[in-house]
Structures are given as C-alpha cells and as structure tokens.
N, CA, C and O of each residue as an XYZ file, in Angstrom:
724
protein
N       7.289    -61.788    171.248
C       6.275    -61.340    172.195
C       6.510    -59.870    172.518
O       7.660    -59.450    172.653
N       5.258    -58.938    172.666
C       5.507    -57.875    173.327
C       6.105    -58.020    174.526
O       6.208    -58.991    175.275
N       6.538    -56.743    174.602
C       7.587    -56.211    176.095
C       6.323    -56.318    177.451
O       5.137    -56.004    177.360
N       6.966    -56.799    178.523
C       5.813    -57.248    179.598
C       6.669    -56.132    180.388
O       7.895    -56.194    180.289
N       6.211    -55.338    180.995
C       6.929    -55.150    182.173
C       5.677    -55.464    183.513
O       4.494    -55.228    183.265
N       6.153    -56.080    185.091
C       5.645    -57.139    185.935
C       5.529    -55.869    186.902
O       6.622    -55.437    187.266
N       4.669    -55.353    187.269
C       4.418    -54.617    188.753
C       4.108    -55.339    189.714
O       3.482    -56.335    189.351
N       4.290    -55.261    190.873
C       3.615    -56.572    192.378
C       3.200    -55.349    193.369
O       3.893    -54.967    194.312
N       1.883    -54.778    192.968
C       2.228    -54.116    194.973
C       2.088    -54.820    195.865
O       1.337    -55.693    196.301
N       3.253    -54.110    196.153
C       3.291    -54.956    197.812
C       3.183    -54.137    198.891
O       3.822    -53.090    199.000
N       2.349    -54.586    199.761
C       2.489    -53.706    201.044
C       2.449    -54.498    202.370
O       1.646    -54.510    203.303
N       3.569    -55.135    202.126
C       4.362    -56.271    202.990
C       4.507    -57.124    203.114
O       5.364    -57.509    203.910
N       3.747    -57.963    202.393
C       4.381    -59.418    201.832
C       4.012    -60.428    201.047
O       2.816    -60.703    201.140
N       4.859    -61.306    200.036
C       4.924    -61.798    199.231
C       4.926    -62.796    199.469
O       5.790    -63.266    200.209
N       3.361    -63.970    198.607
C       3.688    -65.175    198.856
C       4.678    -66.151    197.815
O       4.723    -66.153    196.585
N       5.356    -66.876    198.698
C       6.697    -67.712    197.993
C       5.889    -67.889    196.760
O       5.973    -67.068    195.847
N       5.104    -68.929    196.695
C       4.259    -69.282    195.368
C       4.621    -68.036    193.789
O       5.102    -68.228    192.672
N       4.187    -67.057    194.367
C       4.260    -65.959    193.838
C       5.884    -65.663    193.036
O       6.062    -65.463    191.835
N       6.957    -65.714    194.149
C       8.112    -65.237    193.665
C       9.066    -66.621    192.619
O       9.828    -66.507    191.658
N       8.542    -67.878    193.398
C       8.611    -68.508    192.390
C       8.460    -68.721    190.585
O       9.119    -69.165    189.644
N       7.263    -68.143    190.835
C       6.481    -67.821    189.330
C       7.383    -66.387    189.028
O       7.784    -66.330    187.865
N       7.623    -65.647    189.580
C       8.637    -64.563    188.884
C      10.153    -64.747    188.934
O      10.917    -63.797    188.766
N      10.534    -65.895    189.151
C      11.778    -66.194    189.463
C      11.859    -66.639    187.706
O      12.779    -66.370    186.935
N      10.775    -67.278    187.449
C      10.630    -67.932    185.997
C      10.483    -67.211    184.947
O      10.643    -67.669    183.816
N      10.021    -65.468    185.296
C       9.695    -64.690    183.979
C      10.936    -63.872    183.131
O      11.783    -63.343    183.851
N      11.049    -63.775    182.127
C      11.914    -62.878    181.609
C      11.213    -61.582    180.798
O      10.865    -61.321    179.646
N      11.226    -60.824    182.341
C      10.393    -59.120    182.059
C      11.020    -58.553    182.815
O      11.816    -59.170    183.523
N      10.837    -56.907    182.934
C      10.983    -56.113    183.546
C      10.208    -56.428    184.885
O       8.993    -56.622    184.868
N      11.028    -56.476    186.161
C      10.031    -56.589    187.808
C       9.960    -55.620    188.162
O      10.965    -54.924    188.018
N       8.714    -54.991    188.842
C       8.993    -53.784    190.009
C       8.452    -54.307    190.917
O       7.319    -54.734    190.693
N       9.034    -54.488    192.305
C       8.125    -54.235    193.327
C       8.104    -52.984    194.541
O       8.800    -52.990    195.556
N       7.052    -51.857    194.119
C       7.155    -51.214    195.015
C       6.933    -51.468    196.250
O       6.092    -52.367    196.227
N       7.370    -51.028    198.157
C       6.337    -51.573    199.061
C       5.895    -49.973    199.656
O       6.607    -49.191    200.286
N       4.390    -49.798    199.189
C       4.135    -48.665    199.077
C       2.558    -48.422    199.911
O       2.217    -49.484    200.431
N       1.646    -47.407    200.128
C       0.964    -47.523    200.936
C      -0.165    -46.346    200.795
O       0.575    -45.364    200.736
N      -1.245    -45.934    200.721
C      -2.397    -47.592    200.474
C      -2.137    -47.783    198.941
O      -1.453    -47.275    198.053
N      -3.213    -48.966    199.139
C      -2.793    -49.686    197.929
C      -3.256    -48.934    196.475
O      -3.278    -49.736    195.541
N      -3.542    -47.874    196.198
C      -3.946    -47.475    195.069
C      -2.720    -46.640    194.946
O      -2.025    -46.814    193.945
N      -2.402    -45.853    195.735
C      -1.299    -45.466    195.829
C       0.057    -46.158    195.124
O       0.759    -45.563    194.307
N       0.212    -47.062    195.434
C       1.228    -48.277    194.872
C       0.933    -48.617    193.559
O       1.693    -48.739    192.598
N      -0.189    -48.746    193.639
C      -0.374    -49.242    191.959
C      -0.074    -47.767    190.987
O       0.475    -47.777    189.885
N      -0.463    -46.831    191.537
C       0.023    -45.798    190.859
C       1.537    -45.637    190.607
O       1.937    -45.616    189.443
N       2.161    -45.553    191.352
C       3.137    -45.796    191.299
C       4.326    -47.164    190.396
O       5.500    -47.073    190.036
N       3.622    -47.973    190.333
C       3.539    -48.627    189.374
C       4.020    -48.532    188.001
O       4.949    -48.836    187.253
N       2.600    -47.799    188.089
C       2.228    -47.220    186.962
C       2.976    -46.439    186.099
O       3.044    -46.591    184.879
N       3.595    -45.509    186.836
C       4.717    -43.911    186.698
C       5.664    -44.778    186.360
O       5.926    -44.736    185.158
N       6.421    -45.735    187.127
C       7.766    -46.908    186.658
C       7.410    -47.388    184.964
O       8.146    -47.380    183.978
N       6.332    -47.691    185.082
C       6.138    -48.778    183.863
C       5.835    -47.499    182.390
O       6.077    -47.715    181.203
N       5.402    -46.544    182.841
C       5.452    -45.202    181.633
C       7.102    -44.757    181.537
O       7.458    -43.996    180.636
N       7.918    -45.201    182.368
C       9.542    -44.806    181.489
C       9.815    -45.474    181.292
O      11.043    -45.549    181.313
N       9.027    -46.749    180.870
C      10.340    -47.954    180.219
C       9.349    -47.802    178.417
O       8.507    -46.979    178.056
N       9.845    -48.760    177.829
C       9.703    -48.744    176.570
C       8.768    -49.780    176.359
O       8.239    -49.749    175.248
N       8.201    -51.246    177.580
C       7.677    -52.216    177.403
C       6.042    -51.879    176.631
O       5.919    -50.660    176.509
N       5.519    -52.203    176.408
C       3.927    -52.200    175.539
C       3.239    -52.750    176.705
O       2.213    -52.084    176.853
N       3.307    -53.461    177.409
C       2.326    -53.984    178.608
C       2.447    -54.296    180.065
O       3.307    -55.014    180.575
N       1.265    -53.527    180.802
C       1.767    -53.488    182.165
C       0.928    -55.126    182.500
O      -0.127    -55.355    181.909
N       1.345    -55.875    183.198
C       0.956    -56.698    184.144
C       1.237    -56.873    185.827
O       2.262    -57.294    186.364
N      -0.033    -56.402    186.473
C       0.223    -56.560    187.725
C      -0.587    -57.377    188.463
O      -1.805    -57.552    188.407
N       0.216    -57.831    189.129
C      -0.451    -59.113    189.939
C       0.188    -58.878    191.532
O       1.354    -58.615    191.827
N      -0.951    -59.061    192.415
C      -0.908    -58.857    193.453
C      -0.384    -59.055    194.322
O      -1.266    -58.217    194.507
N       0.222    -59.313    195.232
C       1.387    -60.112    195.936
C       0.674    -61.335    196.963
O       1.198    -62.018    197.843
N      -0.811    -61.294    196.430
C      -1.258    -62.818    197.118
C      -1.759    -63.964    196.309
O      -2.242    -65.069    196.556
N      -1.338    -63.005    194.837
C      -2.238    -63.972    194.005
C      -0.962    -64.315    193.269
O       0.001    -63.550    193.305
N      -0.935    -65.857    192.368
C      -0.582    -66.562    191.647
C      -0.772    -66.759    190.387
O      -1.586    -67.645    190.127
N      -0.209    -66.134    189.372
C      -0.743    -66.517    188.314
C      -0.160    -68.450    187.654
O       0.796    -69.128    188.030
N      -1.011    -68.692    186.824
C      -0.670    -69.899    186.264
C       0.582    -69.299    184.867
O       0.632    -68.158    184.408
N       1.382    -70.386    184.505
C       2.720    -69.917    184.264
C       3.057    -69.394    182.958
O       4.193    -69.022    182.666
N       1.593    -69.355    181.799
C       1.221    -68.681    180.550
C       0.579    -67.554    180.680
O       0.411    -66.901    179.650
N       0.143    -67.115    181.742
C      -0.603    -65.958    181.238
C      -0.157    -64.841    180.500
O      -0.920    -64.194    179.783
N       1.506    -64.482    180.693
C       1.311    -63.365    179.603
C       0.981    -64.314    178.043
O       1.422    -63.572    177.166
N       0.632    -65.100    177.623
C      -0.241    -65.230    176.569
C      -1.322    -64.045    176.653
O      -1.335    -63.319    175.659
N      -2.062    -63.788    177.487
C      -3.059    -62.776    177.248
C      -2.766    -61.404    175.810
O      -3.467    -60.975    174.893
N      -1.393    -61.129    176.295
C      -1.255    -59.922    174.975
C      -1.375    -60.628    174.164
O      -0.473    -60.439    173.347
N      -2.117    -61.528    173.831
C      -2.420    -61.960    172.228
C      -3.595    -62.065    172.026
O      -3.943    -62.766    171.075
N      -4.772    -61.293    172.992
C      -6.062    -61.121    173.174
C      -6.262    -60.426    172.232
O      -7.288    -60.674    171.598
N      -5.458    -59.389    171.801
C      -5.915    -57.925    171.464
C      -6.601    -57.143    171.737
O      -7.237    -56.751    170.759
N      -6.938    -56.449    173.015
C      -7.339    -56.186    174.201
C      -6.512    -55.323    174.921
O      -5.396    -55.643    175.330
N      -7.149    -54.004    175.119
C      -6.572    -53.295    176.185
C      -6.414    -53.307    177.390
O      -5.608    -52.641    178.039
N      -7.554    -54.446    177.942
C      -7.707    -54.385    178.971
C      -7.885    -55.742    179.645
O      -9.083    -56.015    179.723
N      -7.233    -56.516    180.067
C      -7.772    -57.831    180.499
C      -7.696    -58.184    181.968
O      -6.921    -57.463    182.596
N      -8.198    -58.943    182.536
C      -7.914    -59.694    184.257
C      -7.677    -61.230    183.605
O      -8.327    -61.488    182.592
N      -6.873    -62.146    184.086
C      -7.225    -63.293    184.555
C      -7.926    -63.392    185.341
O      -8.178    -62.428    186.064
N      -8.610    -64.782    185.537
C      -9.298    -65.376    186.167
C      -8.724    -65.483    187.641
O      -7.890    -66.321    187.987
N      -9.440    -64.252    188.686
C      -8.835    -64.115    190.304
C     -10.135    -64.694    190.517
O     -10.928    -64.726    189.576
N     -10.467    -65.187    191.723
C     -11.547    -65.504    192.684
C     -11.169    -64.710    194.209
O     -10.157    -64.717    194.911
N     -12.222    -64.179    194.305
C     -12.483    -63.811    195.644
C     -13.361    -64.487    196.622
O     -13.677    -65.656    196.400
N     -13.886    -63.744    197.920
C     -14.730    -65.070    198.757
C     -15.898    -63.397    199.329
O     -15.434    -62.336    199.748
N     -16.716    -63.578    199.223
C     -17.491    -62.375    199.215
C     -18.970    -63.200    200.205
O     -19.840    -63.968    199.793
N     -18.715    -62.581    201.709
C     -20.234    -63.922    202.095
C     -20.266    -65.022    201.991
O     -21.272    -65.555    201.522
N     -19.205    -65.739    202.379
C     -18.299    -67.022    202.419
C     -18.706    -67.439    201.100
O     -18.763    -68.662    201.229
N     -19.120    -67.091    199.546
C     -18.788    -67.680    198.744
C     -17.920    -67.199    197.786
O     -17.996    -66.003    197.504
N     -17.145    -67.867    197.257
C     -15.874    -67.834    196.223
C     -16.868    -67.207    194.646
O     -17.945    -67.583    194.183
N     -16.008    -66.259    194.253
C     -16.708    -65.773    193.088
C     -15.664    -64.727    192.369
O     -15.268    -63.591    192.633
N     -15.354    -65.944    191.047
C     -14.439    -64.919    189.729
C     -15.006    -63.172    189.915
O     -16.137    -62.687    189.920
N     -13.917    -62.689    190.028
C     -13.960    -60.890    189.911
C     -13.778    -60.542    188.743
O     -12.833    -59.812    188.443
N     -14.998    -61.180    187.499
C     -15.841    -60.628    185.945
C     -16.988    -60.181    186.574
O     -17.557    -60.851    187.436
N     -17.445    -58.871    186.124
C     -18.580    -58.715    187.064
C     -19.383    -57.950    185.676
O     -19.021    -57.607    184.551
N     -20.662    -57.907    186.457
C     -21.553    -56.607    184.848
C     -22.153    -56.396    185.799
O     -22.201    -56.711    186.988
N     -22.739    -55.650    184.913
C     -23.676    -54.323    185.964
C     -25.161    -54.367    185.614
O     -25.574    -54.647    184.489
N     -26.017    -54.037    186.777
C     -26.915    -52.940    185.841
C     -27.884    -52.673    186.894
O     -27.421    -52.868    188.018
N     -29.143    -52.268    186.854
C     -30.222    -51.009    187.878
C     -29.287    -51.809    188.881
O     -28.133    -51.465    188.626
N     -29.301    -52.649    189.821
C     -29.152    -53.191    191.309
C     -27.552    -53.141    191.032
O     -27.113    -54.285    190.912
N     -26.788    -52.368    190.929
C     -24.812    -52.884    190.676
C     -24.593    -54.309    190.149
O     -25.224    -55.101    189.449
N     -23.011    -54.275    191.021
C     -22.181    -55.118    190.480
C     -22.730    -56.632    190.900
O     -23.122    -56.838    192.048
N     -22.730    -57.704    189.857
C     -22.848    -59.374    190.286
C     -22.081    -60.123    189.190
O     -21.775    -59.853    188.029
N     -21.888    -61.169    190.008
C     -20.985    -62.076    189.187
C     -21.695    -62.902    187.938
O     -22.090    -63.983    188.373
N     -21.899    -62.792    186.943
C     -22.258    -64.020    185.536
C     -21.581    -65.468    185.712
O     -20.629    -65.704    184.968
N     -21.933    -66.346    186.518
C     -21.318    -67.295    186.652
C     -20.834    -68.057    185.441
O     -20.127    -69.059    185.557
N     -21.472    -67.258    183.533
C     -21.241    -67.660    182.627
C     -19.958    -67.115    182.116
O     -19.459    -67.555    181.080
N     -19.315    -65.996    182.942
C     -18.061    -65.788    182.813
C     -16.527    -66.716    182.927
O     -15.392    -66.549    182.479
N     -17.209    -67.771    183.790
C     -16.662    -68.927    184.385
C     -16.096    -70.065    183.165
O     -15.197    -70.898    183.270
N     -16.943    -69.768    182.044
C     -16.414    -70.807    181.045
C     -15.214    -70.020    180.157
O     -15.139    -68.888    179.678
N     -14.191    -71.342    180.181
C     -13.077    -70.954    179.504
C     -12.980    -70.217    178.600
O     -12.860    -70.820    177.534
N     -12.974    -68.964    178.507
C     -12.730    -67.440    177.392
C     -12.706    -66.477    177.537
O     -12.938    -66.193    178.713
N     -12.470    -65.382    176.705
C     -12.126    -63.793    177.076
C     -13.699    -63.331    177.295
O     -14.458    -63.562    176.354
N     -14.056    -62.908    178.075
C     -15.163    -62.133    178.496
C     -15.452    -60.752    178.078
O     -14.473    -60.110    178.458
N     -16.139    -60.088    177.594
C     -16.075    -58.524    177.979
C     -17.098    -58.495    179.437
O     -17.994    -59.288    179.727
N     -16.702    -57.515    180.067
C     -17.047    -57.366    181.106
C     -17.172    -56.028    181.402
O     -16.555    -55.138    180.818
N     -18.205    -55.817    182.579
C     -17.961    -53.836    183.171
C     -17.174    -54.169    183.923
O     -16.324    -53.385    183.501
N     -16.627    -54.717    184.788
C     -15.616    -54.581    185.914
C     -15.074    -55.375    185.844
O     -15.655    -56.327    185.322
N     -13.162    -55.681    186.424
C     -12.391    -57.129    186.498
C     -11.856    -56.032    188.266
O     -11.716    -54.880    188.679
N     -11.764    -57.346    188.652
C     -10.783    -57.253    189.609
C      -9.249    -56.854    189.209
O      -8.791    -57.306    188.160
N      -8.460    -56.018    190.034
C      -6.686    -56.029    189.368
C      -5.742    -57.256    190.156
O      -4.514    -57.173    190.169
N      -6.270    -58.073    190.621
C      -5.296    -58.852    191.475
C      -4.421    -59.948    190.327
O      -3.607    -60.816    190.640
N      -4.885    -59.584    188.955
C      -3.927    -60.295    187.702
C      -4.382    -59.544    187.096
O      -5.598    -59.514    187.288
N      -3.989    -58.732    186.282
C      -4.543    -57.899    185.332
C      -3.432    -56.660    184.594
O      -2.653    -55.867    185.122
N      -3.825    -56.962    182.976
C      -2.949    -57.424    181.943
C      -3.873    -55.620    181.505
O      -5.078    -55.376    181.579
N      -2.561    -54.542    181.013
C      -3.204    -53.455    180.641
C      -1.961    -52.098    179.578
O      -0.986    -51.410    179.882
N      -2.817    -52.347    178.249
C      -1.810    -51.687    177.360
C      -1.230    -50.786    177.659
O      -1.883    -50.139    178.478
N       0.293    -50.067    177.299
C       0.526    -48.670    177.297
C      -0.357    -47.615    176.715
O      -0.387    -46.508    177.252
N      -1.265    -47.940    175.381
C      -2.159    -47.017    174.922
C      -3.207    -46.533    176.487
O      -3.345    -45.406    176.962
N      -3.713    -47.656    176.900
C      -4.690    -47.510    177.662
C      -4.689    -46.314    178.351
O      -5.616    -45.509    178.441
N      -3.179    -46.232    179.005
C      -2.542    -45.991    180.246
C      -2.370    -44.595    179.765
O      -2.975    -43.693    180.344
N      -1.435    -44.291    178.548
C      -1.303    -43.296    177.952
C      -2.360    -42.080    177.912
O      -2.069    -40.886    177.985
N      -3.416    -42.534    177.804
C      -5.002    -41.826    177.078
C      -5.762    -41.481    178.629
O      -6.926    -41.080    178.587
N      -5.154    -41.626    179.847
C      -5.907    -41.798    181.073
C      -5.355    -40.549    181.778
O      -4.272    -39.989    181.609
N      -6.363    -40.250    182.608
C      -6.127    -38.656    183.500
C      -5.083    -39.796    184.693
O      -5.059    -41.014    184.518
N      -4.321    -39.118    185.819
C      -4.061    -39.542    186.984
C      -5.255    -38.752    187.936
O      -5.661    -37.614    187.701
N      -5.568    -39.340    188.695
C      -4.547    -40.768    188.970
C      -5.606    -41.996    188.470
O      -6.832    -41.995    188.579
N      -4.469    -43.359    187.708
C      -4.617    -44.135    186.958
C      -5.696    -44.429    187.959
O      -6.837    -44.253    187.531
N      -5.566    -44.897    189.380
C      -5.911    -45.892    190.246
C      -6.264    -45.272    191.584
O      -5.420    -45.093    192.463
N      -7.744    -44.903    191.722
C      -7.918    -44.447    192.965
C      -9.293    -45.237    193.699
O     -10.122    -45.842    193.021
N      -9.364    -45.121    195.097
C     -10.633    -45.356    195.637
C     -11.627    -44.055    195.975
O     -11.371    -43.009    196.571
N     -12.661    -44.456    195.460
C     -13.322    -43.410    195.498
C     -14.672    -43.656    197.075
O     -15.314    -44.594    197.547
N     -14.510    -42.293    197.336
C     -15.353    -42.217    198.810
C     -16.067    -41.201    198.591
O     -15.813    -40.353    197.735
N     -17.363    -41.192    199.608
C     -18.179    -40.267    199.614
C     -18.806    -40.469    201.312
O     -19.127    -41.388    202.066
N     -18.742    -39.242    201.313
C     -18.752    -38.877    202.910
C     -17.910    -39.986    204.149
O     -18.330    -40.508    205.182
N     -16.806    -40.015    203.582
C     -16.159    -41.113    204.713
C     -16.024    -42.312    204.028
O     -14.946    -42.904    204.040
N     -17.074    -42.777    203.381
C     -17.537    -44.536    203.314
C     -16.840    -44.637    201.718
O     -17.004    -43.799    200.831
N     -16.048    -45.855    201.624
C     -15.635    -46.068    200.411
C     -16.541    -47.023    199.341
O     -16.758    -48.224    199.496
N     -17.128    -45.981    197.948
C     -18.261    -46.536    197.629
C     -17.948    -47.451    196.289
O     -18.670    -48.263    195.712
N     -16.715    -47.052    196.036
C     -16.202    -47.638    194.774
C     -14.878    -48.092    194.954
O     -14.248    -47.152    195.440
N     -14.026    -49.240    194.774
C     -12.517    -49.771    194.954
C     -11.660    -49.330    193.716
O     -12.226    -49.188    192.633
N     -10.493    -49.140    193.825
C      -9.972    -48.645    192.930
C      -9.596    -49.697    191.775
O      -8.610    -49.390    191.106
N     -10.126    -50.668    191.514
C     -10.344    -51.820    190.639
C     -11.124    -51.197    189.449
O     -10.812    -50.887    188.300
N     -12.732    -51.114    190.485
C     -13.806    -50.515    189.951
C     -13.873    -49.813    188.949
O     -14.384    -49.921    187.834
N     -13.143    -48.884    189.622
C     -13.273    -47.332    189.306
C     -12.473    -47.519    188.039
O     -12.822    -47.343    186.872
N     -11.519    -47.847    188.454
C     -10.131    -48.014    186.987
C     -11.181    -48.407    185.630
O     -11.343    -47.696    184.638
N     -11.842    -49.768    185.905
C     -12.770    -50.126    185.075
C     -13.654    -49.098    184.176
O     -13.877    -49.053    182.966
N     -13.922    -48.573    184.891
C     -15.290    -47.533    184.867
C     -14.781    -46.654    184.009
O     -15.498    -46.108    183.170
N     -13.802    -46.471    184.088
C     -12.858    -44.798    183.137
C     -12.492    -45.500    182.168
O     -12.581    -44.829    181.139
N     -11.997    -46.869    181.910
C     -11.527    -47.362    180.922
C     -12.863    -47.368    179.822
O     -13.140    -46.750    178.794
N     -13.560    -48.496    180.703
C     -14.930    -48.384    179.718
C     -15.278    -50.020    179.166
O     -16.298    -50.700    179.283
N     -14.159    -50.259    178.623
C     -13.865    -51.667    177.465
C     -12.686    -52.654    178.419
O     -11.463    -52.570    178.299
N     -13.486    -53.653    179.444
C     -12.645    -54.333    179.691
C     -13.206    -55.971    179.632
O     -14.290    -56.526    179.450
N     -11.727    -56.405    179.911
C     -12.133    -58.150    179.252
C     -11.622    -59.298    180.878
O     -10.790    -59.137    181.772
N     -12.510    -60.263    180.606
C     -11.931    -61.248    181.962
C     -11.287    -62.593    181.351
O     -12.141    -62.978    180.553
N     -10.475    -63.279    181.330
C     -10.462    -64.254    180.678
C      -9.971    -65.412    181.664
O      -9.068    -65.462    182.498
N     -11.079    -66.459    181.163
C     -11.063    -67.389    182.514
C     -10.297    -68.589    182.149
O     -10.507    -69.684    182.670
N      -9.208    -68.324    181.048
C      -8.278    -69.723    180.129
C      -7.567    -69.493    181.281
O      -7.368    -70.588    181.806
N      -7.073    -68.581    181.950
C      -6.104    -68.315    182.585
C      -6.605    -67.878    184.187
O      -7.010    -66.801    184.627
N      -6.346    -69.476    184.976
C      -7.168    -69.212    186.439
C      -5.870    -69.080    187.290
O      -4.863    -69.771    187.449
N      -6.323    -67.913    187.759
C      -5.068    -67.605    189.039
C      -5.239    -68.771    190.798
O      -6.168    -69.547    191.017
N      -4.135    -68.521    191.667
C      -4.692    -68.864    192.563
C      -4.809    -67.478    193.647
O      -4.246    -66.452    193.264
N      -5.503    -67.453    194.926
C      -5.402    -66.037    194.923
C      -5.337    -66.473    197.127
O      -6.364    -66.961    197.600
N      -4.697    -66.338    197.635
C      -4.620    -66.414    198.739
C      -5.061    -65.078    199.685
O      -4.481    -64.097    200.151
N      -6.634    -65.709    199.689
C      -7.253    -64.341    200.751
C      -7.284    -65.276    202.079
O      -6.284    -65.962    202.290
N      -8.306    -65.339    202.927
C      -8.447    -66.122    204.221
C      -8.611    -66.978    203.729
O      -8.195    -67.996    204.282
N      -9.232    -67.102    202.545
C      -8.977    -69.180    202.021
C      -8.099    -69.307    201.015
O      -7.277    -68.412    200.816
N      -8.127    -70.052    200.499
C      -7.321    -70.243    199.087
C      -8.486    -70.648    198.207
O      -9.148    -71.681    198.305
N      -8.616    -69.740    197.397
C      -9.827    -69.455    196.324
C      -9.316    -70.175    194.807
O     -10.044    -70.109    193.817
C-alpha cells in the first residue's frame, strides 16, 4: 500500500470513536490543535509535504471513518471524500455536491455505493495525493469572504482550485455534528 500519512485538526477535541480507529492504523499521525480551522489544515498540510508518504488523509476530529477506507488510494484519484453527512435545515445530506446556475445541491444519486466525480466534497474524510498538493499555490486551504460574510468554506474552495474531485459512498463515515449523521 501507498504511504498514508493521517492529519486530525483539532481544535479541541477528539471523539473517543475517532482515536480508537487511529489507535488501529499503521501511518504517520499528526494532530495539530490549531486555530481557525483552515489554518490547521494548512498546517497539516506543511507536516505532510516533509515526510516522504504519497497520501494525505484527513479526517476531522468529529468524524469516524469506517475501518477500510484507506482502500480509497486504490481509486486512482487525486482527490477523494468518503462518504461524511452533514444536517443542513434539519436534513442529513452526503457532502458530494455539483453545481450549476442556482450553486451547490446534493445528487441524492451520489448516495449509491461508488466513486462519484463531483464539483465539491466536504474535507471531514478526505483522501488527497502529494501530486495534488505539490501543483497548488498556498494557501492549500482557505475560507474565502467578501465584505465580512463568508461566501465560500474552505472545503469549497479547495475543491474549486483542484477542479477534478471524487466522493465515494463504499466508504460511509460517521460524523458527530448536533446529531449523529
């Protein structure tokens, strides 16, 4: 298997679930506890460009992955998310999103078991080559604002510069926001 190295931002705490599942991996861990969160992931980022591993995976410090996912580097794919759910207007909805005139919405056909291409993934599991990373201006990971109001998340945005990204829903996380999604 390629080299995994495991980023977690954290910006204060980790659910057990979580450290469990990394208690089980044999990769490189970082956890920065760093602040805001794009910030951290950048940072990340900078850790995981001096090691020698081929793939960053970072997963969020509320979300869970199920206990195969680095299977994903065998996508061949620069860019992947597992399957996170969020709760957006009290309904639960995979973060595979496409676009178009009216923005971002969810394809609820993203939902069936497979690699997706997609315009946007959420990063709360999300699987991303050294090439990728390599070929990218800094900062990797920012939120973007305009006049005050934040109009794009630094998920998004990451997406957006990449260009070519994939969701794959073989691999469903659990993701602990105010519910358990």
């Amino acid at each position: 298997m390629s080299s995994v190295f495991i980023g977690i931002p954290n910006i204060g705490t980790l659910r057990t679930e979580l450290v469990s599942w990394l208690l089980k991996q044999k990769a490189a861990i970082f956890m920065p506890q760093a602040k805001p969160h794009d910030h951290c992931r950048n940072v990340i980022v900078n850790e995981f460009l001096k090691t020698d591993c081929q793939w960053l995976l970072m997963v969020d410090s509320d979300v869970v992955p199920p206990d195969n996912v680095l299977d994903m580097v065998h996508n061949g794919v620069g860019v992947c998310s597992a399957y996170v759910s969020t709760c957006v207007n009290g309904e639960v909805i995979p973060v595979g999103m496409t676009k178009d005139k009216n923005g971002y919405h969810h394809n609820f056909k993203h939902s069936t078991p497979c690699l997706h291409k997609v315009d946007a993934v959420g990063t709360g599991c999300i699987l991303i080559s050294r090439d990728i990373l390599e070929q990218m201006g800094k900062p990797y990971f920012q939120f973007v604002y305009k006049d005050g109001i934040l109009i794009n998340g630094e998920d998004f945005d990451f997406s957006e510069r990449v260009g070519e990204v994939y969701f794959d829903s073989r691999y469903k996380c659990r993701h602990y926001t105010t519910i358990s999604v």
